[in-house]
FIROGU-49797 format. One record per atom (N, C-alpha, C): residue in one letter; atom name; x, y, z. Coordinates in nm, 4 decimals. Example, Ala and Ser with C-alpha at 12.3 -4.5 7.8 and 13.67 -1.06 7.14 Angstrom:
<pts>
  residu  atome      east     north        up
       A      N    1.3190   -0.5690    0.7800
       A     CA    1.2300   -0.4500    0.7800
       A      C    1.3200   -0.3300    0.7800
       S      N    1.2850   -0.2250    0.7080
       S     CA    1.3670   -0.1060    0.7140
       S      C    1.2900    0.0030    0.7870
</pts>
This chain:
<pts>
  residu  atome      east     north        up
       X      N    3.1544    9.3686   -5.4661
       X     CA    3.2252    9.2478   -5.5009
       X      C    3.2324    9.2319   -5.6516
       X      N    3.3758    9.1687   -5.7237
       X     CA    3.3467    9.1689   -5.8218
       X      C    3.2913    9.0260   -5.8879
       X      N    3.2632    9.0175   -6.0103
       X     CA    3.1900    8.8665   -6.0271
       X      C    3.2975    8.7727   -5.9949
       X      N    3.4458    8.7689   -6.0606
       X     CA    3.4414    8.6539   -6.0011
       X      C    3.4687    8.6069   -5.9115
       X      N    3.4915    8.7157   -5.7811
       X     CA    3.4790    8.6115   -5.6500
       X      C    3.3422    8.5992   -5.5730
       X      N    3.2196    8.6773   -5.6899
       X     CA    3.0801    8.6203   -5.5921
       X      C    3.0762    8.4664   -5.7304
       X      N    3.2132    8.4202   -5.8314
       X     CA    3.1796    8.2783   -5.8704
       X      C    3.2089    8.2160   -5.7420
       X      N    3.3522    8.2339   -5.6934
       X     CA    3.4376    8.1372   -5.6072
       X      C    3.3488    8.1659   -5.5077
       X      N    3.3058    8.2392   -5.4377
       X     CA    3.2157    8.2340   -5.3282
       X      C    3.1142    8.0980   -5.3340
       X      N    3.0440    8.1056   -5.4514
       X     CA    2.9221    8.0492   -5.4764
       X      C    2.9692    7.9083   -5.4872
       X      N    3.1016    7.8825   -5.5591
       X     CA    3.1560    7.7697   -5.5571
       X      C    3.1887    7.6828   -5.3928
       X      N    3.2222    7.7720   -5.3658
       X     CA    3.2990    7.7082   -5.1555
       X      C    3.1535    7.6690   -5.1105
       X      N    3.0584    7.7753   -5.1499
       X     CA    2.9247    7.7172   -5.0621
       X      C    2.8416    7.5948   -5.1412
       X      N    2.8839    7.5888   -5.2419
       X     CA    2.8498    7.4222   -5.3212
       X      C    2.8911    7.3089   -5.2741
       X      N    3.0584    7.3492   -5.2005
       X     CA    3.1054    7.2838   -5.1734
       X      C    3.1687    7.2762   -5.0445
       X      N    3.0893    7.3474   -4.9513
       X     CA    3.0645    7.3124   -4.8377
       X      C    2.9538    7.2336   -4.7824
       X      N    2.8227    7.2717   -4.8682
       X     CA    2.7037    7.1846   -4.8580
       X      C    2.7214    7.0622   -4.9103
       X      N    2.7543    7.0170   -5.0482
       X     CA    2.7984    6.9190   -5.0723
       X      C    2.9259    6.7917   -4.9530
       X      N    3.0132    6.9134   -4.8800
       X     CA    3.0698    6.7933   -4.8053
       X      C    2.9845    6.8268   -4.6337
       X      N    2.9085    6.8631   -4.6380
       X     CA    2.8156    6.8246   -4.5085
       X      C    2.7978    6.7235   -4.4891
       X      N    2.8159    6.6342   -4.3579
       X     CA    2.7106    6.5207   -4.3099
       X      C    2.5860    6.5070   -4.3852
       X      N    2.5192    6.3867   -4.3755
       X     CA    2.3531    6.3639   -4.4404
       X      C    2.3117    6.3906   -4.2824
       X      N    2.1740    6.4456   -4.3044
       X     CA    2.0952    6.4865   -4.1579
       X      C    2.1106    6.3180   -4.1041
       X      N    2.1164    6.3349   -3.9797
       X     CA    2.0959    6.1958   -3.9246
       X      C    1.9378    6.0984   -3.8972
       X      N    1.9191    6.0099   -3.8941
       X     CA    1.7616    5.9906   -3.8956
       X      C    1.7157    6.0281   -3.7469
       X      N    1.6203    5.9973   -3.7856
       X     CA    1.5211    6.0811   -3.6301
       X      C    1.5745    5.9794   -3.4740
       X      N    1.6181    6.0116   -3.3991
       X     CA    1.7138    6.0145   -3.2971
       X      C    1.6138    5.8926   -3.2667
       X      N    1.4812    5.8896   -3.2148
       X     CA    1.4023    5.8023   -3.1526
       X      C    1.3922    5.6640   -3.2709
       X      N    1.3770    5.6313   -3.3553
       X     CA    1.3995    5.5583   -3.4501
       X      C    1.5565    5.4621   -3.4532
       X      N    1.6950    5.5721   -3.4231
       X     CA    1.8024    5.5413   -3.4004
       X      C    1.7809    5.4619   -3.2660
       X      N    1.7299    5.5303   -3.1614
       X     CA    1.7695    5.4710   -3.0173
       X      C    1.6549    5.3224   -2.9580
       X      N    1.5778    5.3185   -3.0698
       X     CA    1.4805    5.1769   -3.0523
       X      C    1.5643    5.0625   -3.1958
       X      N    1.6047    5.0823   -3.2284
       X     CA    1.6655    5.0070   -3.3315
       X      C    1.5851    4.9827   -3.4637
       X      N    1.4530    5.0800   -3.5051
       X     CA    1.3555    5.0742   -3.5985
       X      C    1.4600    5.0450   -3.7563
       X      N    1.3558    5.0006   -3.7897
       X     CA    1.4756    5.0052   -3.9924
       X      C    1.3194    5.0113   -4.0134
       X      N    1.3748    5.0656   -4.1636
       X     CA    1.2489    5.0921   -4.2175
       X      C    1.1693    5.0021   -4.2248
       X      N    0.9958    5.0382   -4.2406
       X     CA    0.9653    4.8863   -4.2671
       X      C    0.9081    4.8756   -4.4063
       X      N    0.8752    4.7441   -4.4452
       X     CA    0.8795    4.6977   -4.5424
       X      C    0.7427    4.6724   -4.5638
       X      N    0.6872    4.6440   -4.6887
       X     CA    0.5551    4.6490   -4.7210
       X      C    0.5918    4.5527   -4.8711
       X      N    0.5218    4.4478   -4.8643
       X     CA    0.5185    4.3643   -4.9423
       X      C    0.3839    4.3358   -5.0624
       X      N    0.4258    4.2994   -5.1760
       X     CA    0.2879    4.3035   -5.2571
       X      C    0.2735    4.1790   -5.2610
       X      N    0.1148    4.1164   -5.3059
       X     CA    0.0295    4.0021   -5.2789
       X      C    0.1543    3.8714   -5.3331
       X      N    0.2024    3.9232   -5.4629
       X     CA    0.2902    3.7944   -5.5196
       X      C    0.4700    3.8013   -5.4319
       X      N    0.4437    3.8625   -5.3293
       X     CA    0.5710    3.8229   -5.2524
       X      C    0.5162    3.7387   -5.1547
       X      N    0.4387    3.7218   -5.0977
       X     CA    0.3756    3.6839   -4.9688
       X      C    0.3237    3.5136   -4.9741
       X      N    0.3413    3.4600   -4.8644
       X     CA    0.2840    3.3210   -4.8260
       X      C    0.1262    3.2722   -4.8991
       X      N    0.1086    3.3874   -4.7470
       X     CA   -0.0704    3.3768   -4.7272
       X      C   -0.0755    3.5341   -4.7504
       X      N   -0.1282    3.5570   -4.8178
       X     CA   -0.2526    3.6447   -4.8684
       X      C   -0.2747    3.7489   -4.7297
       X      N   -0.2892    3.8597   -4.7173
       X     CA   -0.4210    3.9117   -4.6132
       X      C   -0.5606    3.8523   -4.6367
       X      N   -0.6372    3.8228   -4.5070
       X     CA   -0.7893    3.7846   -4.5503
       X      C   -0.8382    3.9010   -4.4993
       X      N   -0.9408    3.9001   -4.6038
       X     CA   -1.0571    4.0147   -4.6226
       X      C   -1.1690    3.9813   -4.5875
       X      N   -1.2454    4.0129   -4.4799
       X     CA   -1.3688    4.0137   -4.4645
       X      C   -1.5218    4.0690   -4.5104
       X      N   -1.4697    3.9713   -4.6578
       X     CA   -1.5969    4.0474   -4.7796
       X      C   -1.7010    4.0800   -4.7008
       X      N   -1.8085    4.0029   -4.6164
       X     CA   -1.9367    3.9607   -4.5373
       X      C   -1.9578    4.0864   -4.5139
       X      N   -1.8123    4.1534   -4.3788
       X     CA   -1.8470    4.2534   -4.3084
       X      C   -1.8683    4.3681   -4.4047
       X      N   -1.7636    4.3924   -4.4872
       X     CA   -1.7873    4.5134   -4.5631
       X      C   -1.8585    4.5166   -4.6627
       X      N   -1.9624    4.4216   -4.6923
       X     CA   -2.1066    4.4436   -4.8275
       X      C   -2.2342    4.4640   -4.7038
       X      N   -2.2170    4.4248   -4.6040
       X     CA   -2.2969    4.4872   -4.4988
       X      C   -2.2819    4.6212   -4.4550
       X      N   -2.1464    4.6853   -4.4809
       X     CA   -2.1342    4.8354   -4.4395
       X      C   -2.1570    4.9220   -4.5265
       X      N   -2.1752    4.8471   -4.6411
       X     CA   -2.2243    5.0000   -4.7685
       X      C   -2.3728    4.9476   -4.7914
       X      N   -2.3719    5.1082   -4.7788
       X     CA   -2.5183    5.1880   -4.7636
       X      C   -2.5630    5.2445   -4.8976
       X      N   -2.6398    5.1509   -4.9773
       X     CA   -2.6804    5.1090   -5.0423
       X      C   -2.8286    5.1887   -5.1369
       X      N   -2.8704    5.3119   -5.0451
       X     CA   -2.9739    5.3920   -5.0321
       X      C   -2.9468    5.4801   -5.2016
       X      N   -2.8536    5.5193   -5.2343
       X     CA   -2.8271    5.5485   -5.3673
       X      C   -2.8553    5.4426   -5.5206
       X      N   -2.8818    5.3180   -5.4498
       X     CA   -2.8822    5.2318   -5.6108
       X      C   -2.9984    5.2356   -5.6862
       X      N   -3.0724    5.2945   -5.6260
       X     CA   -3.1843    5.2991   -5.7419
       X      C   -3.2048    5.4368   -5.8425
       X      N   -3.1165    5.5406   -5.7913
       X     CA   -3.0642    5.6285   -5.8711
       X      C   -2.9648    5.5899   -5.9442
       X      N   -2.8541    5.4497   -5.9586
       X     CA   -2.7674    5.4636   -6.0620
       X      C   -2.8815    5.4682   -6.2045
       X      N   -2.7474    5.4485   -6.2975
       X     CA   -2.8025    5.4505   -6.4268
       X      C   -2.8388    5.2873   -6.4804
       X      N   -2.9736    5.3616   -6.5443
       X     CA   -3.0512    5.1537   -6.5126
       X      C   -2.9975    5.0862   -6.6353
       X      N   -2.9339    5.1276   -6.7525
       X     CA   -2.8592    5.0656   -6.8525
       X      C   -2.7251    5.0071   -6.7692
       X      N   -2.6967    4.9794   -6.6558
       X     CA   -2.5628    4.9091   -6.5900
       X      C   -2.6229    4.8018   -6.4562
       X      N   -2.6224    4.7113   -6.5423
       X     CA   -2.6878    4.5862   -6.4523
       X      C   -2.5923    4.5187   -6.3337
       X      N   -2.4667    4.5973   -6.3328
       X     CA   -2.3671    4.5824   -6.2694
       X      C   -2.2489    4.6645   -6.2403
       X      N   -2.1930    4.6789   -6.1054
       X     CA   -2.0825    4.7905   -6.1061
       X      C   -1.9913    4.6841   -6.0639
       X      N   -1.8724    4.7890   -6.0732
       X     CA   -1.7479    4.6658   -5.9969
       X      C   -1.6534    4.8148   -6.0008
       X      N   -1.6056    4.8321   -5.8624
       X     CA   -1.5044    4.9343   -5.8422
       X      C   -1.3841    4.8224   -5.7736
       X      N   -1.2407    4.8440   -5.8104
       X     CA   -1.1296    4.7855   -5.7455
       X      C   -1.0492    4.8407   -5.6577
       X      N   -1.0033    4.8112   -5.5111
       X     CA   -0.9735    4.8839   -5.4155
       X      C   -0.8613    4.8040   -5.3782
       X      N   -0.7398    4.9319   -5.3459
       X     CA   -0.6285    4.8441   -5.2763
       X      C   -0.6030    4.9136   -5.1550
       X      N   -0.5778    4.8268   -5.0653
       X     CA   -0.5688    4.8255   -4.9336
       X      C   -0.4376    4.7728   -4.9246
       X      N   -0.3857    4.8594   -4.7879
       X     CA   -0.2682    4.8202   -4.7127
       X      C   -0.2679    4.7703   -4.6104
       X      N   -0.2376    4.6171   -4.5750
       X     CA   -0.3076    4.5425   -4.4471
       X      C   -0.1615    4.6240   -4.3971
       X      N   -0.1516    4.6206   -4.2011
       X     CA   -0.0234    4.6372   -4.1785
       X      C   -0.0033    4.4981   -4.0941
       X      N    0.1098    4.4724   -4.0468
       X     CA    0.1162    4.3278   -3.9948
       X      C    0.0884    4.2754   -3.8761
       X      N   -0.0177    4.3925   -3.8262
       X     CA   -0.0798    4.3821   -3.6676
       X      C   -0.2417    4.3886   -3.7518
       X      N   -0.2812    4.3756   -3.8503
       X     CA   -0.3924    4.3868   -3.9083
       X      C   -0.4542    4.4680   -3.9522
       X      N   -0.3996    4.6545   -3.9003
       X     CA   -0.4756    4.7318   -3.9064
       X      C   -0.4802    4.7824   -4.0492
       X      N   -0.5571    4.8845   -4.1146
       X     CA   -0.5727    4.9002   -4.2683
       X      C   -0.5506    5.0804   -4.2334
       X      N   -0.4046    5.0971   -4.3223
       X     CA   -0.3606    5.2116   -4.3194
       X      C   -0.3562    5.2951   -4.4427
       X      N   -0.4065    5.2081   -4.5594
       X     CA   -0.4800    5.2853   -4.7101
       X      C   -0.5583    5.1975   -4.7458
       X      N   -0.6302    5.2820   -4.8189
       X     CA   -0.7677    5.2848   -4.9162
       X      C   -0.7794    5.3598   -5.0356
       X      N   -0.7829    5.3114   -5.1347
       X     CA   -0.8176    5.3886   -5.2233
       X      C   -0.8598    5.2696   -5.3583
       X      N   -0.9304    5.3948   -5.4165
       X     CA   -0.9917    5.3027   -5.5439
       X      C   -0.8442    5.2907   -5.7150
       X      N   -0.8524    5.1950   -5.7513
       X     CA   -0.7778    5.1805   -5.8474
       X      C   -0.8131    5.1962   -5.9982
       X      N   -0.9263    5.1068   -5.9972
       X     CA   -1.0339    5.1177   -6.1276
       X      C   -1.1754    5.1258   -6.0951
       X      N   -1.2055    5.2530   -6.1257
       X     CA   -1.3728    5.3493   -6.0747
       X      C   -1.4491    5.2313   -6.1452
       X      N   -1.5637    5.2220   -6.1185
       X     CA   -1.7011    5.1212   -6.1427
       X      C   -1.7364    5.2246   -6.2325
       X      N   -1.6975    5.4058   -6.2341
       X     CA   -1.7490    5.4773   -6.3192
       X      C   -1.8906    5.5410   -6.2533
       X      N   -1.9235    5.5106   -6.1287
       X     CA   -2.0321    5.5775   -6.0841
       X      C   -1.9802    5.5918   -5.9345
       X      N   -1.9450    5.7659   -5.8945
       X     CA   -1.8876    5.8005   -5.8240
       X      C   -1.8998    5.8028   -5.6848
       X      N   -2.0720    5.7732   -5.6800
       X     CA   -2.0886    5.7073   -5.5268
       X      C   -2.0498    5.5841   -5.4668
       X      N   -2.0846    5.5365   -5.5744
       X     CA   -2.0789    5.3820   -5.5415
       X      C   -1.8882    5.3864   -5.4950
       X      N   -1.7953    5.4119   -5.5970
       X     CA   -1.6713    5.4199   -5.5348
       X      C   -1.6643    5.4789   -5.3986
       X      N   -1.7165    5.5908   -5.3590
       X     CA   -1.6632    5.6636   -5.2511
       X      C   -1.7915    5.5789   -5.1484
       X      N   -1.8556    5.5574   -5.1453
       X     CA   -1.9289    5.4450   -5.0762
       X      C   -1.8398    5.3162   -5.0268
       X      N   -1.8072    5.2361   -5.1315
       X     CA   -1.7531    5.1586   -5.1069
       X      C   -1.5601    5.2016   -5.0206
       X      N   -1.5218    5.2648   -5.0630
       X     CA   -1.4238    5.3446   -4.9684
       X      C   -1.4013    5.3334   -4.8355
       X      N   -1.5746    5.4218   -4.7977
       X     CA   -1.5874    5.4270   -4.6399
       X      C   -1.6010    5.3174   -4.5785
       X      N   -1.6491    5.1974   -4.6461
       X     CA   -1.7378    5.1110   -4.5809
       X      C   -1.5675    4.9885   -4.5632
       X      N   -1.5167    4.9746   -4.6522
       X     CA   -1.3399    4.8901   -4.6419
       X      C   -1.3093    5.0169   -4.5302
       X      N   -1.2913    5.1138   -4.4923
       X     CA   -1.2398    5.1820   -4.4388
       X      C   -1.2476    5.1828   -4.2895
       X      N   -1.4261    5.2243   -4.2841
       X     CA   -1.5297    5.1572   -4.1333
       X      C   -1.4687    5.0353   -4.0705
       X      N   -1.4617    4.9151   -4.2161
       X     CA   -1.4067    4.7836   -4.1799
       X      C   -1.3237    4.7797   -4.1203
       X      N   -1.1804    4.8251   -4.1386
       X     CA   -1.0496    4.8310   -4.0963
       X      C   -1.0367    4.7426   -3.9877
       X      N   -1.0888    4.7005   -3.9267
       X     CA   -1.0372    4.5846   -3.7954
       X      C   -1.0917    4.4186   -3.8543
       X      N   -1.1307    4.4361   -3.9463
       X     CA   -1.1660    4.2792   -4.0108
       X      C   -1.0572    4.2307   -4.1158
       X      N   -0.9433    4.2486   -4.0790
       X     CA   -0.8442    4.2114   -4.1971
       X      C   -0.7297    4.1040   -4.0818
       X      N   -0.6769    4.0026   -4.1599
       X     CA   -0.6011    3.9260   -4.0727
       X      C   -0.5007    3.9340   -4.1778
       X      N   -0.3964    3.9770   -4.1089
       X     CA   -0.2138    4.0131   -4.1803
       X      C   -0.2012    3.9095   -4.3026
       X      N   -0.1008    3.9507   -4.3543
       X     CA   -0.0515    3.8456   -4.4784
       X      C    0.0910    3.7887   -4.4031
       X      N    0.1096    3.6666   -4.4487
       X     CA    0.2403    3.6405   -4.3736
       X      C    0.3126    3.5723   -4.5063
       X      N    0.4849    3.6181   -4.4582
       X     CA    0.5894    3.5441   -4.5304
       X      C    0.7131    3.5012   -4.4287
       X      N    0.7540    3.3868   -4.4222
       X     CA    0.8271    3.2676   -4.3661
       X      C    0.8119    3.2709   -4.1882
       X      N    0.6181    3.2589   -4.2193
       X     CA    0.5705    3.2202   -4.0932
       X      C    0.5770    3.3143   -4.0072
       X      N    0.6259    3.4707   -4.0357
       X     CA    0.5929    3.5754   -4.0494
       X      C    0.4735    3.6919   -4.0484
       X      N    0.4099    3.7924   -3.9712
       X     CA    0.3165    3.8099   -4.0160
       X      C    0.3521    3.9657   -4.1113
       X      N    0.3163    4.0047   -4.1908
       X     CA    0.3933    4.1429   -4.2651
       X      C    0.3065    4.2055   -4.3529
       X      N    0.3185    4.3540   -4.3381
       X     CA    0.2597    4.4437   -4.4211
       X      C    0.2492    4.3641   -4.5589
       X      N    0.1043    4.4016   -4.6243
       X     CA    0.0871    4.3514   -4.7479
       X      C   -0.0150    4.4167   -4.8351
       X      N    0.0387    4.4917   -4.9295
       X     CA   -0.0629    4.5842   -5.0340
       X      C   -0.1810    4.4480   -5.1121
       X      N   -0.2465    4.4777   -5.0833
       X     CA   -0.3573    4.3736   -5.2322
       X      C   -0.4551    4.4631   -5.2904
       X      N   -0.5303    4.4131   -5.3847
       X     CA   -0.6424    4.4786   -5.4400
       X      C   -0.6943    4.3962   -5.4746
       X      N   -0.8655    4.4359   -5.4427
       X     CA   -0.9688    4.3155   -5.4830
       X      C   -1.1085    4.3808   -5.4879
       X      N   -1.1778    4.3334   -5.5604
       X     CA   -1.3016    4.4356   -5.6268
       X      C   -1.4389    4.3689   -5.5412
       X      N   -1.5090    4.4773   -5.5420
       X     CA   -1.6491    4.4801   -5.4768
       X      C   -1.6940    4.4993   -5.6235
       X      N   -1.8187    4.4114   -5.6261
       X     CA   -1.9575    4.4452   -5.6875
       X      C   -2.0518    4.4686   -5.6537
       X      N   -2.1300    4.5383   -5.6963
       X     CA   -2.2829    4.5959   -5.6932
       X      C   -2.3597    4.5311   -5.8208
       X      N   -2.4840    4.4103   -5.7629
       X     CA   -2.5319    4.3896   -5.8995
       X      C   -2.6883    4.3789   -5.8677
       X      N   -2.7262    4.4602   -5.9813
       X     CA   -2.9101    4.4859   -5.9178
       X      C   -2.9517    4.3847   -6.0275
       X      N   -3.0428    4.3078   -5.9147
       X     CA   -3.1317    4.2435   -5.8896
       X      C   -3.3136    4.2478   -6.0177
</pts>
């Protein structure tokens, strides 16, 4: 072949892909009437998700604090969570480390363990997915 009909070649198949259909969305999604859903942050929302501080400073395991470092009379790691709007907690993760790496991944498992102690956030009486973040401390005594 010479070059320039492997250009025009290369051109038709640019522009055959280009006028393709978009893939269609997933057939089961189409045939229940799903739309995407939506996930709202704390300053869109009514009410808040509630967090059940109680349960989760009872689920971290605590057996590491006398190994932190004794110049830090206090930790504070910040965690955001994704309530979904049936309550369940479908992320976790830390935002700003306390800087002592157990204690974050400690505190992790233990919001994580929690996952059934969260009551939805709602907007216009509504109950709906809602990202927040809110910090645990560790303060020795």
């Amino acid at each position: 072949m010479k070059p320039a009909s492997m250009t025009r070649m290369a051109v038709f198949f640019c522009l055959l892909f280009l006028c393709l259909p978009a893939p269609a969305q997933n057939a089961a999604a189409q045939r229940s009437g799903l739309e995407r859903r939506i996930v709202y942050e704390a300053s869109d929302v009514d009410q808040l998700p509630v967090v059940n501080t109680t349960a989760i400073y009872k689920c971290i395991d605590l057996s590491f604090a006398d190994s932190l470092c004794m110049h830090q009379s206090s930790l504070r790691v910040f965690i955001r969570v994704l309530v979904e709007a049936d309550g369940r907690l479908s992320e976790c993760a830390v935002v700003k480390s306390s800087g002592e790496f157990r204690f974050d991944a400690e505190v992790t498992r233990a919001v994580s363990f929690c996952a059934d102690r969260f009551t939805p956030a709602r907007r216009g009486g509504q109950q709906v997915a809602c990202r927040i973040v809110f910090p645990v401390y560790l303060r020795r005594e």
